[in-house]
C-alpha positions as CSV (number, residue, x, y, z in Angstrom):
1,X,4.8,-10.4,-24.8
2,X,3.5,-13.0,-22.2
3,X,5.2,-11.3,-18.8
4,X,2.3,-9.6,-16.7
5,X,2.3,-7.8,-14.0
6,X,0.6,-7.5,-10.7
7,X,-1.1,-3.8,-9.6
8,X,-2.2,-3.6,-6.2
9,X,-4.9,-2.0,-5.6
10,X,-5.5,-0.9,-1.7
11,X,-8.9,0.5,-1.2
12,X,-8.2,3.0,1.9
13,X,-11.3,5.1,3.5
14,X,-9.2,8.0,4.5
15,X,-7.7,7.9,7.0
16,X,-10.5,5.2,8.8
17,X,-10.0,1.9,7.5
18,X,-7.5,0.3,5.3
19,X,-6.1,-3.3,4.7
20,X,-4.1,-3.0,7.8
21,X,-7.1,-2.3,10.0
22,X,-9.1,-5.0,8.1
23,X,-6.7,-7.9,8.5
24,X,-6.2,-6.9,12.1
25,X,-9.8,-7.2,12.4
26,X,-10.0,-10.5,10.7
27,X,-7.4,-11.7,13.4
28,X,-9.3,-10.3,16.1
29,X,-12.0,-12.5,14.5
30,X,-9.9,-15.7,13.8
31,X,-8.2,-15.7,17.5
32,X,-10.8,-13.9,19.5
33,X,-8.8,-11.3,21.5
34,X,-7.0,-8.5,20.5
35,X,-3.3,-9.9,21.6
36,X,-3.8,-13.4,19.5
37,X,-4.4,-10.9,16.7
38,X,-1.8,-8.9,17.5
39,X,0.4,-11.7,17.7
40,X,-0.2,-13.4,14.5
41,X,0.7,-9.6,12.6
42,X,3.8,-9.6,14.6
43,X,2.0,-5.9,16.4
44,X,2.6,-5.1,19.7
45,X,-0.4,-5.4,21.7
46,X,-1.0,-1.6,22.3
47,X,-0.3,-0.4,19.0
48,X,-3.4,-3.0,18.2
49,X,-5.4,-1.8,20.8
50,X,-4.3,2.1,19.7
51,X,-5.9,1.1,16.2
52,X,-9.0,-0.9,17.5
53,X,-9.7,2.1,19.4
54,X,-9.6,4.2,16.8
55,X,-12.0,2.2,14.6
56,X,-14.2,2.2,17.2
57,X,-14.6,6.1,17.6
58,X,-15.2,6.6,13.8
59,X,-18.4,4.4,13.5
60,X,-21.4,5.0,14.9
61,X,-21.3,1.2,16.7
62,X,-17.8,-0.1,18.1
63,X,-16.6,-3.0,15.6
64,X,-14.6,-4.8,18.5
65,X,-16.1,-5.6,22.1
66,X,-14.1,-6.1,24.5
67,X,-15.0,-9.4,26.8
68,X,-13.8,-9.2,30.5
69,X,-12.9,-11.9,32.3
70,X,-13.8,-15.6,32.3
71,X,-11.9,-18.5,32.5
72,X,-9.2,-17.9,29.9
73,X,-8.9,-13.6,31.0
74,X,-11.2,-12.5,28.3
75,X,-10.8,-11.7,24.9
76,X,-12.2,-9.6,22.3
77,X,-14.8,-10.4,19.2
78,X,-16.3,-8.1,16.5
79,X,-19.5,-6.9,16.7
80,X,-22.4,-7.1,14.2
81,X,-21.1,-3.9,12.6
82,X,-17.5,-5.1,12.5
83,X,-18.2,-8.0,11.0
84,X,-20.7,-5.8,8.4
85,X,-17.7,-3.6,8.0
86,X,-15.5,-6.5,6.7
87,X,-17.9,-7.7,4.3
88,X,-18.3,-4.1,2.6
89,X,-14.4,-3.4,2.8
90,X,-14.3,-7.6,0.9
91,X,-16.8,-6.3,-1.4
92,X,-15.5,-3.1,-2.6
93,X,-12.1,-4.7,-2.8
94,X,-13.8,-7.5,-5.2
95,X,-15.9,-5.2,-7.6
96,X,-12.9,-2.9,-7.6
97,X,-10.9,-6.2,-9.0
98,X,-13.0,-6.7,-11.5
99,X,-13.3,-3.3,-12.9
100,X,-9.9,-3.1,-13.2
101,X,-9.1,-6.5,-14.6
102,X,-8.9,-5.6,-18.2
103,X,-7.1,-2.3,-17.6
104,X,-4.8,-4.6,-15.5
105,X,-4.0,-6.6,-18.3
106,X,-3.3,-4.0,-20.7
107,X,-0.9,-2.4,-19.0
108,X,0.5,-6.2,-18.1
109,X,0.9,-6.3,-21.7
110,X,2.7,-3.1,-22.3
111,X,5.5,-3.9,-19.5
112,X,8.7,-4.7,-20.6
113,X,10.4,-7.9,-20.1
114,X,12.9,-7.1,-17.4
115,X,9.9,-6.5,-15.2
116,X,9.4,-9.9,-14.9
117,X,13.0,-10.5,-14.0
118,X,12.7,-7.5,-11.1
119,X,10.2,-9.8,-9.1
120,X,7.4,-8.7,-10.5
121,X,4.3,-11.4,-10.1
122,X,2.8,-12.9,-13.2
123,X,-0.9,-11.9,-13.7
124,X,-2.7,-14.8,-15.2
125,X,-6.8,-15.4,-15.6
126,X,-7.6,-18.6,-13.6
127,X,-10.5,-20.6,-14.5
128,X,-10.6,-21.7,-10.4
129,X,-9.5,-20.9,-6.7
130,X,-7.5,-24.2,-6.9
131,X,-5.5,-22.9,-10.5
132,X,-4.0,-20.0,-8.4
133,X,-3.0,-22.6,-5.7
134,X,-6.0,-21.5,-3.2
135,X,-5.1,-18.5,-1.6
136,X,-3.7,-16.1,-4.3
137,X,-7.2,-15.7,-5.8
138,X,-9.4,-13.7,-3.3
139,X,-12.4,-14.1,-5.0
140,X,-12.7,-17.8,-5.5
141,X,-14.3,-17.0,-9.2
142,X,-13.4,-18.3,-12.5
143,X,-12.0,-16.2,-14.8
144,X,-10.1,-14.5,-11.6
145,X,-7.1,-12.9,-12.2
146,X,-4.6,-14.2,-9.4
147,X,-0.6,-12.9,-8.7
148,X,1.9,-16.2,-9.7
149,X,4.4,-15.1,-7.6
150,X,8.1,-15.5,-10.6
151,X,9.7,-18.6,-10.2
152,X,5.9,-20.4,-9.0
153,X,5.1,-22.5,-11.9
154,X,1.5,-23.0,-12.5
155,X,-0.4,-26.1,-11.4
156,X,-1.9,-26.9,-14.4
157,X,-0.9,-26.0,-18.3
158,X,-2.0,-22.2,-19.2
């Protein structure tokens, strides 16, 4: 059976941080200020803020730092321990992708046909970032597994 499927696996320190809170903080990061982020999730500003907050509170050092004023109103930008924060969430995320990959592709083996036909993404083992088209393999490593989203042919022969 070739079909494979994809298993998402969401690595959620209860009920702190999760991959909600981490791309919001990866906006905050990307647009400096809390309503850019906002924005680019398609969030409204205080629900952001509501969350920001919270993460704040449950470390011992704020992850987000408010900057008042200046030219453009201010903004927002994480803080050494945000940004540490991010890289342990990335990291956990990673070895927990490859602990999993051959369990991943055992059951991707066991599906049954029609799973494929549901939607379900192809799990394939890349030998590059560039064979899962760049942003479908998080790690960047070969040997990746990457999601090839049905009806996405691959870019090169597999």
């Amino acid at each position: 059976m070739t079909d494979k499927a994809d298993l998402s696996i969401q690595l959620r320190i209860v009920p702190i941080i999760g991959p909600g809170k981490v791309q919001l903080l990866e906006a905050i990061e990307r647009f400096g200020s809390i309503s850019g982020a906002a924005r680019s999730m398609g969030m409204a500003y205080p629900n952001a803020w509501k969350l920001i907050d919270d993460l704040n509170s449950h470390f011992g050092e704020p992850l987000v730092d408010r900057i008042v004023g200046g030219k453009r109103g201010g903004g927002a930008a994480l803080t050494d321990n945000g940004r540490a924060v991010l890289s342990i969430f990335r990291s956990m995320q990673a070895k927990a992708r490859i602990l999993l990959a051959s369990d991943l592709e055992a059951l991707s083996y066991l599906l049954a046909p029609r799973a494929a036909e549901a939607g379900c993404p192809i799990i394939e083992r890349a030998s590059g970032p560039a064979e899962c088209g760049g942003d479908l393999d998080a790690s960047g490593a070969a040997g990746s597994l990457c999601a090839i989203p049905p009806g996405r042919a691959r870019s090169s022969a597999g």
